[in-house]
C-alpha positions in Angstrom: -17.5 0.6 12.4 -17.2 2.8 15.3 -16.9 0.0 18.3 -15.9 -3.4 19.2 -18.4 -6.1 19.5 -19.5 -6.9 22.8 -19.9 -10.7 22.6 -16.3 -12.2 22.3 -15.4 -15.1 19.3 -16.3 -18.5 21.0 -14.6 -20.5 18.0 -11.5 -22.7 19.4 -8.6 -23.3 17.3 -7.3 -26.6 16.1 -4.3 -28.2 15.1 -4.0 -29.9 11.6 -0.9 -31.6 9.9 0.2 -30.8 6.3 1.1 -33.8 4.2 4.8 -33.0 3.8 5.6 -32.7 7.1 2.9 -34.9 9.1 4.7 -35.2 12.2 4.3 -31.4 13.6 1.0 -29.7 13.7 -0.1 -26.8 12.8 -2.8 -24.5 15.3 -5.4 -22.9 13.1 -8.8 -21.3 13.6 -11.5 -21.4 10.9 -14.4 -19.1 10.9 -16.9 -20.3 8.4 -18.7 -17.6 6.4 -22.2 -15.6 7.2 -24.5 -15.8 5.0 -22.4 -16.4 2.6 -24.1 -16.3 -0.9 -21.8 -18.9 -2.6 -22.1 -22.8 -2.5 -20.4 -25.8 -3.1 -20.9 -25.4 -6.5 -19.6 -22.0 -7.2 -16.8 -20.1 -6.2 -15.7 -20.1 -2.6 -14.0 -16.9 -0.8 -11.6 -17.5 1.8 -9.5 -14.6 4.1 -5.7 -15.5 5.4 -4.4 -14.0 7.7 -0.7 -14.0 8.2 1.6 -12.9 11.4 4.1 -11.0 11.3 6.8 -12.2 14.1 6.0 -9.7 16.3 2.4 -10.7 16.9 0.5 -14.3 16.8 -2.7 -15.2 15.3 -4.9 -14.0 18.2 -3.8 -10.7 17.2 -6.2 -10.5 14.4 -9.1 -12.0 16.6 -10.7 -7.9 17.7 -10.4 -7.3 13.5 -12.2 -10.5 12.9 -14.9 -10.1 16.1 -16.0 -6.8 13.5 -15.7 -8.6 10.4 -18.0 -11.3 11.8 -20.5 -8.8 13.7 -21.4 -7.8 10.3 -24.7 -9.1 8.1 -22.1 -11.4 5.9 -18.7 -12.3 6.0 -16.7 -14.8 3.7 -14.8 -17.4 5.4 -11.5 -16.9 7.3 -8.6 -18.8 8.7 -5.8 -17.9 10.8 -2.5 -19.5 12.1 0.3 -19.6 14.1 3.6 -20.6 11.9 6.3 -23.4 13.3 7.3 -21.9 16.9 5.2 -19.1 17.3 2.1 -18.7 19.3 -0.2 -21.8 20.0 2.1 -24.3 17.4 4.6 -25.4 19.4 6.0 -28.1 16.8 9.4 -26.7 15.0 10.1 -26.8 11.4 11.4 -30.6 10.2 13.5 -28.3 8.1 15.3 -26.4 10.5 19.0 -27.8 10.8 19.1 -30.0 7.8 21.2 -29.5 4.9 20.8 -26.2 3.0 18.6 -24.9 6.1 21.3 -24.9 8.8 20.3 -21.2 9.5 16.7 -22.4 9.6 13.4 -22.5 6.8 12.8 -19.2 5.1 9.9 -17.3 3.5 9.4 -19.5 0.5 8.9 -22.5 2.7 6.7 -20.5 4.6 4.4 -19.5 1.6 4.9 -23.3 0.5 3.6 -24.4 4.2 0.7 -21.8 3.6 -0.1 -23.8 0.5 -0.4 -27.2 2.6 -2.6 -25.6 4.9 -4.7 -23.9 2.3 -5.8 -27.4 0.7 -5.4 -29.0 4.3 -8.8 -26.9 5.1 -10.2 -26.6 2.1 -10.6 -30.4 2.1 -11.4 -31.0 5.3 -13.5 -27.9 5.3 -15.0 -26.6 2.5 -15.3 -29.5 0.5 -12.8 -28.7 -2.1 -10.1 -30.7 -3.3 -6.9 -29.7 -5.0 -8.0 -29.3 -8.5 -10.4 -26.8 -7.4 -8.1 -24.6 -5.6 -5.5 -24.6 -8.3 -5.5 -21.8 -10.2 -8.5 -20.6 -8.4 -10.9 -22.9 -9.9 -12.8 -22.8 -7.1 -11.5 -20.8 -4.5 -10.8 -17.4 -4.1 -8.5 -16.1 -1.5 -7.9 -12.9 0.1 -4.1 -12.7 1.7 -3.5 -10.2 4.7 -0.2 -10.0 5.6 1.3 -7.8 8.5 5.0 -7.1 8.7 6.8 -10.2 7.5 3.9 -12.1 6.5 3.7 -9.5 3.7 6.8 -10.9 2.2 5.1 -14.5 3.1 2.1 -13.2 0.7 3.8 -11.9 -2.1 6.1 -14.9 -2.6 2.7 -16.9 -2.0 1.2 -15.1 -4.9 4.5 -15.2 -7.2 4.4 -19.4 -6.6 0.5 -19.9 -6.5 -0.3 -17.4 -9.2 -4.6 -17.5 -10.6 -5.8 -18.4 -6.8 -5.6 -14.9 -4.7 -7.9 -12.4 -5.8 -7.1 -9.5 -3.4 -3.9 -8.6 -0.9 -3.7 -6.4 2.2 -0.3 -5.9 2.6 0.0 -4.0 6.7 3.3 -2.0 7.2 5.4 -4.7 5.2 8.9 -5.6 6.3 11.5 -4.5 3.8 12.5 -7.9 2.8 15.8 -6.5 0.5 17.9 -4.5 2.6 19.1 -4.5 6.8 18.9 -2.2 8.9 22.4 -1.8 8.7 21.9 -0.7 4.9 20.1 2.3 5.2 22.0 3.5 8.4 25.2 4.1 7.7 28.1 2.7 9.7 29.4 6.2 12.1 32.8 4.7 11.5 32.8 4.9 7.6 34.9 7.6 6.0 31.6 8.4 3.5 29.5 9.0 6.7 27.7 12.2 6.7 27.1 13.9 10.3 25.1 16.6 8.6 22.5 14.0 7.0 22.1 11.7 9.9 22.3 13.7 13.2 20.0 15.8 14.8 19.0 18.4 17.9 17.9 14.8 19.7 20.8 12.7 17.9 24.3 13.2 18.7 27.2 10.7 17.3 27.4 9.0 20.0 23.4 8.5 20.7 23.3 7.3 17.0 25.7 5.0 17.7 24.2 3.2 20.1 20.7 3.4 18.9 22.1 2.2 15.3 24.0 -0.7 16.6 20.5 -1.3 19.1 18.1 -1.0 16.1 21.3 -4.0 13.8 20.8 -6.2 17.0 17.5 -6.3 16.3 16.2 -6.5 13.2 19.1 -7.2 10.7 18.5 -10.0 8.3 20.7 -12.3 10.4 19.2 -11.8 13.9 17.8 -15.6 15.0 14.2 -15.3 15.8 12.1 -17.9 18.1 10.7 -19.2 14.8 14.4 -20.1 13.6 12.9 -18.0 10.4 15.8 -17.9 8.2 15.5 -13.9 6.7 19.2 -13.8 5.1 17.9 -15.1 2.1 14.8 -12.5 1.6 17.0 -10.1 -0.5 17.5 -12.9 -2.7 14.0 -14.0 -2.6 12.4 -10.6 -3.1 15.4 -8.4 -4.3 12.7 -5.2 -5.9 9.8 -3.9 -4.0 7.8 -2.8 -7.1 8.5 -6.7 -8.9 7.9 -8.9 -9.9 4.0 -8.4 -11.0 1.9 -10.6 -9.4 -0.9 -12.5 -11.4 -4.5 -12.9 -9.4 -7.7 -14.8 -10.5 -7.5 -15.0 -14.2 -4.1 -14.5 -15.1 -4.6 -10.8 -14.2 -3.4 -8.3 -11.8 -5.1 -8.6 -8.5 -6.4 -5.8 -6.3 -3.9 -4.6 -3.8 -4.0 -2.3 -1.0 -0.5 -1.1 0.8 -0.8 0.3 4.2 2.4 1.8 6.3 2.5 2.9 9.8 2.1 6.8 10.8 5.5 8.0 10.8 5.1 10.3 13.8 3.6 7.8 15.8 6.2 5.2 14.9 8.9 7.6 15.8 7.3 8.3 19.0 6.6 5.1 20.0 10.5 3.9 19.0 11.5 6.5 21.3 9.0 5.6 24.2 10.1 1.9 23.7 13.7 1.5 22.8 15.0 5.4 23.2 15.5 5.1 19.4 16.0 8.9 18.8 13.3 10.7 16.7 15.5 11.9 13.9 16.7 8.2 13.3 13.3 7.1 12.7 12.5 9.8 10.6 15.2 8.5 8.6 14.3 4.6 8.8 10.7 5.9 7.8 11.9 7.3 4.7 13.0 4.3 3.6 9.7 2.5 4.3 7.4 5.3 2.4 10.3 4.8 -0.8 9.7 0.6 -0.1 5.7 0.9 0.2 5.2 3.4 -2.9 7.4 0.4 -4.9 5.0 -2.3 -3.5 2.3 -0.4 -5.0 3.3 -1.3 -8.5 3.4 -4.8 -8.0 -0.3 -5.4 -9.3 -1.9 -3.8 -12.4 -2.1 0.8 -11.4 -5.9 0.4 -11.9 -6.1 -2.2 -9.2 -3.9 -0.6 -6.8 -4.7 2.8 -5.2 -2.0 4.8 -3.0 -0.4 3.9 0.3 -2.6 3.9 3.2 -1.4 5.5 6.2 -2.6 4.2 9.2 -3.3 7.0 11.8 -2.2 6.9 15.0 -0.7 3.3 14.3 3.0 2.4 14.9 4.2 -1.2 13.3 2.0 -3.9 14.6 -1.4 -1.8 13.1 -3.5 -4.9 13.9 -2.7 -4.2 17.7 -2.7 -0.6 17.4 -6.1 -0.2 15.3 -8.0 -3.5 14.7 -11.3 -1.1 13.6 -9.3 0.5 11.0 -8.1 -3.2 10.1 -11.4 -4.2 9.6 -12.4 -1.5 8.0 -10.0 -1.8 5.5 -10.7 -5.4 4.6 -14.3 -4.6 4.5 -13.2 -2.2 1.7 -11.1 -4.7 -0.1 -14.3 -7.2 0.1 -16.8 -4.8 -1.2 -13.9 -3.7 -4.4 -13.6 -7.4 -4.8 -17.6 -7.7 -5.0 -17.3 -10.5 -2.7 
């Protein structure tokens, strides 16, 4: 693919309910497939997409205007989580007992469920029975920052119904910021390892205690997403294996940011210095390398480094985005 469609996605999104929690809606879009060769009666492909919090569902709509420009495409579905983009409804779950802090990315992935067989009924003519354990249904998870976490704990809970994953410049789901960049104050601190020509102490400590603001695991987001409990959740990047269609490995393809553009573009946006993200993207190479041996090696190639993207790579390069899933469809044989 070398350019953007001309002719812009006329499909309007709608709002659906899932059974457990009927009172708040749910936006969706659903693009039905072209010329799709499956039926009814056979086995059904389906693409989720996932946000990250950065980035609502019309984010993916330039990467799916390609997808759909070509001669076939399976079906896809995107949406917006509680409090982000077009769904305005909040989480029933937020405030109650155990959930104080808000839901958290298992009741995320077990909302994805809901919506899964939501559409799939109301949609495809499935029912429950044939999504479970991908009887009749086959699905193909992207997930971009945090709603890579979202679709590995999907997978772990729903294992038999995804065949493939595109996991875009995951969050690391088992550590904070905080972890990996040591407090200036602490007697084990190392100058030598963690300053640079553009990083002096007192530059690291304000772009360190910028960068903890931020994006620690206890930061409230508009989504009241509750990420404290992620480590727990998903303590390992390279475990647990996942189980795909047929109780084996599914395919997998990890893709991470380019590091110089990231560190540029941390710099152009929040004066995070250049060394410091060299550092942070250390970290998330060591993280991405592990998430590569979540699935079966022969189904799982190495990390994917998107050029000239920085985090949001959907944003950044939706031709390379589509490109990629076009990939993962022709390696499923979809």
């Amino acid at each position: 693919m070398s350019a953007l469609p001309h002719t812009p996605l006329s499909i309007e999104p709608e709002f659906l309910a899932i059974p457990s929690k009927p009172q708040s809606p749910i936006c969706f879009t659903f693009f039905p497939a072209i010329n799709s060769q499956t039926s009814t009666s056979s086995v059904q492909h389906l693409i989720v997409f996932i946000n990250g919090l950065g980035l609502p569902a019309a984010s993916w709509l330039p990467s799916i205007s390609l997808l759909r420009s070509q001669p076939s495409c399976p079906t896809i579905i995107t949406y917006d989580r509680f409090g982000q983009g077009l769904t305005t409804s909040r989480d029933p779950l937020d405030g109650t007992s155990g959930k104080e802090l808000g839901h958290d990315f298992l009741d995320v992935a077990t909302d994805l469920h809901e919506i899964i067989l939501t559409i799939s009924t109301k949609k495809l003519g499935l029912n429950a029975s044939d999504v479970a354990h991908g009887g009749k249904l086959h699905l193909l998870l992207v997930g971009a920052s945090i709603g890579a976490p979202i679709a590995r704990l999907y997978v772990q809970h729903h294992p038999g119904t995804v065949a493939g994953m595109i996991l875009l410049d995951s969050n690391i789901a088992n550590v904070n910021y905080s972890d990996f960049l040591p407090d200036p104050s602490s007697p084990d601190f190392d100058p030598k390892k963690m300053l640079g020509e553009d990083c002096t102490l007192e530059q690291y400590r304000e772009a360190r205690a910028k960068l903890v603001a931020m994006f620690d695991l206890n930061v409230k987001n508009p989504e009241m997403l509750d990420r404290t409990t992620s480590p727990k959740l998903l303590p390992h990047a390279d475990k647990p294996a996942l189980k795909g269609v047929g109780g084996v490995g599914l395919r997998l393809m990890i893709v991470g940011h380019d590091p110089e553009t990231f560190a540029e573009m941390s710099f152009q946006m929040m004066g995070t210095p250049r060394t410091l993200s060299r550092i942070t993207n250390a970290y998330w190479a060591e993280y991405n390398q592990g998430l590569t041996k979540i699935t079966d090696e022969k189904l799982s190639g190495p990390v994917i480094i998107a050029n000239g993207c920085g985090h949001f790579i959907q944003k950044d390069d939706p031709i390379f985005v589509a490109d990629t899933i076009m990939n993962m469809i022709k390696a499923l044989e979809w």
